[in-house]
C-alpha positions in Angstrom: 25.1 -6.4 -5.1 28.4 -8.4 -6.0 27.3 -11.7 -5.1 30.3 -12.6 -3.5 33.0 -11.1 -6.4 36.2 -9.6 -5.4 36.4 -5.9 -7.1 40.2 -4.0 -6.8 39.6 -0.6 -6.7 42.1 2.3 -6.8 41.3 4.8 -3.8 41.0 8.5 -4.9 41.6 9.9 -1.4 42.9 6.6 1.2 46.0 5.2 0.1 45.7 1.6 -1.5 47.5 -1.0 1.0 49.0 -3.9 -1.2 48.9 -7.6 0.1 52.7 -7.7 1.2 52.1 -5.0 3.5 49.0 -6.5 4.7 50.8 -9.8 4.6 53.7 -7.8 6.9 51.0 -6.0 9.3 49.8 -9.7 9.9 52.5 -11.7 11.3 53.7 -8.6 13.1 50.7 -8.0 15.0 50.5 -12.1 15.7 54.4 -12.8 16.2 54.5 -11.8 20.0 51.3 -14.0 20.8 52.9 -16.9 19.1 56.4 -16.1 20.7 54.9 -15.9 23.9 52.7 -19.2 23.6 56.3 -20.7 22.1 58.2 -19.8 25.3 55.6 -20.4 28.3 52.8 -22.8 27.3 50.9 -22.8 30.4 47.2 -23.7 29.7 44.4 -24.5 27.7 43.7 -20.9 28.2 46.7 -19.5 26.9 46.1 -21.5 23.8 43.0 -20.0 23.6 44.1 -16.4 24.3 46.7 -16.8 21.3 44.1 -18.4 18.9 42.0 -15.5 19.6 44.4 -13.0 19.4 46.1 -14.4 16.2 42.3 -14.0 15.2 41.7 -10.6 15.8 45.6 -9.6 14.1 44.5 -11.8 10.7 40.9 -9.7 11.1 42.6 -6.6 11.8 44.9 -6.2 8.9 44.6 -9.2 6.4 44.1 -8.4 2.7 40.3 -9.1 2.0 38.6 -9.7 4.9 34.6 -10.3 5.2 33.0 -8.4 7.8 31.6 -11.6 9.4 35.2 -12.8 10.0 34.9 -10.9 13.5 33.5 -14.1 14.4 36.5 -16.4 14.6 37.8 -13.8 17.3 34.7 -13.3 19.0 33.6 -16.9 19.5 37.1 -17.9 21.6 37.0 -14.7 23.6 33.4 -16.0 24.5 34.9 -19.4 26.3 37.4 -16.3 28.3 34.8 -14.7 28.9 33.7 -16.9 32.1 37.5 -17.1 33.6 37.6 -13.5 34.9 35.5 -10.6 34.6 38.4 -8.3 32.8 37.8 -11.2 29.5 34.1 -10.7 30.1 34.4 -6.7 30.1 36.3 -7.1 26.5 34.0 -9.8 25.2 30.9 -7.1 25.7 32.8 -4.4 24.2 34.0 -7.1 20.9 30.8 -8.8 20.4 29.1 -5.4 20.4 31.2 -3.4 17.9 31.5 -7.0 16.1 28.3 -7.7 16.3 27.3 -4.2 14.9 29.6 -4.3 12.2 28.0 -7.2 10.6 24.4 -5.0 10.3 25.2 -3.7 6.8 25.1 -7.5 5.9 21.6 -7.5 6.7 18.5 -6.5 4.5 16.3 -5.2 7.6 16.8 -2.5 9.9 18.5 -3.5 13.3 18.4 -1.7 16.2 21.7 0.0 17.5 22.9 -0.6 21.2 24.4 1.8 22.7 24.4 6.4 22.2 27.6 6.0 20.1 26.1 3.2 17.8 22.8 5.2 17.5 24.6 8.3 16.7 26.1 6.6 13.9 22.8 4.9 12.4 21.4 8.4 12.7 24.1 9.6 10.7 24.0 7.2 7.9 20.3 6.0 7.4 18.9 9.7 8.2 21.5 12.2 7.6 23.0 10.8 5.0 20.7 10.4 2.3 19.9 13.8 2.6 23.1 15.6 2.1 24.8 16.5 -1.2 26.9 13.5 -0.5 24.7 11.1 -0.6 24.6 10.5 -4.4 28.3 11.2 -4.9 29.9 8.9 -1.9 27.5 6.1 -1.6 30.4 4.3 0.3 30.6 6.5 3.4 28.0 5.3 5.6 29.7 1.7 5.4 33.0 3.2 5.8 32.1 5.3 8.8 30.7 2.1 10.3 33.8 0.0 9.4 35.8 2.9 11.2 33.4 3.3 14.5 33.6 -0.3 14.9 36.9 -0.8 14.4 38.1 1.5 17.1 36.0 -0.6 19.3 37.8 -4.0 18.2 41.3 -2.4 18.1 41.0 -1.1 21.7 39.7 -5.0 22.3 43.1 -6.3 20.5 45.4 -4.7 22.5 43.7 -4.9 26.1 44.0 -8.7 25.4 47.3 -8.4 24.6 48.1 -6.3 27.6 46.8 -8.7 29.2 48.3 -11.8 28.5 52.0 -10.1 28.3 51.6 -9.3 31.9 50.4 -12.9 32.3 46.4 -12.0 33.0 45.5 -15.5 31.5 46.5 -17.2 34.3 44.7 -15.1 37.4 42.0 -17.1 39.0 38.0 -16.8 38.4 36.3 -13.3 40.2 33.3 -14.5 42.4 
């Protein structure tokens, strides 16, 4: 445990990403929900959609983010989430993998939701520990569940902004 202390490490085999960059990746990925909030501000909604997306680009590449900051992006997308049933669809997929990412933080054992989730608590509670690797890469269960869950909240990112370039914020409520 590091009670909360920041550690720099150099990687051995993934490149190290320096806070410019990340800085860079940051406002790129939150420029075009800004720009297009700038040019047509049409609701409360689309407020909302560019809060939550300008949440999920500061999660996605910041420098030193905490796992639990997921939760600034999932907690708008949850207020979507009752407009129209394409929101709702992403807001299961986010606050799953979001949710899921935050087990690690835990102490006890949680149970996983879905075969891919399983798969991968198989693979790191069970496997795992039993390999060679275990004792030599103590890291790669967390980093395989930081990866699984990522692709989960990247795919997330860019179907809300897919949807709110071709103006989806704005459809009415589905019965």
């Amino acid at each position: 445990m590091t009670g909360g202390l920041v550690q720099e490490f150099q990687h051995t085999v993934l490149p190290s990403v320096t806070p410019p960059v990340t800085l860079l990746c940051t406002v790129l990925s939150i420029l075009p929900a800004l720009v297009s909030l700038w040019r047509r501000p049409r609701s409360a909604q689309s407020f909302l959609r560019c809060l939550l997306l300008c949440s999920l680009g500061s999660f996605l590449f910041g420098w030193h983010v905490h796992e639990k900051a997921v939760l600034l992006a999932i907690l708008p997308l949850s207020l979507l989430a009752v407009q129209n049933r394409e929101d709702a669809g992403i807001f299961l997929l986010l606050s799953t993998t979001g949710h899921y990412s935050l087990f690690p933080l835990l102490f006890t054992c949680a149970d996983p939701v879905s075969g891919g989730l399983l798969l991968l608590s198989l693979c790191c509670d069970v496997l795992f520990p039993l390999s060679p690797w275990g004792a030599r890469l103590p890291f790669l269960p967390l980093l395989a569940t930081s990866l699984y869950c990522s692709l989960g909240i990247i795919y997330c990112f860019l179907r809300l902004y897919c949807s709110m370039l071709r103006g989806g914020a704005e459809r009415p409520k589905q019965p």
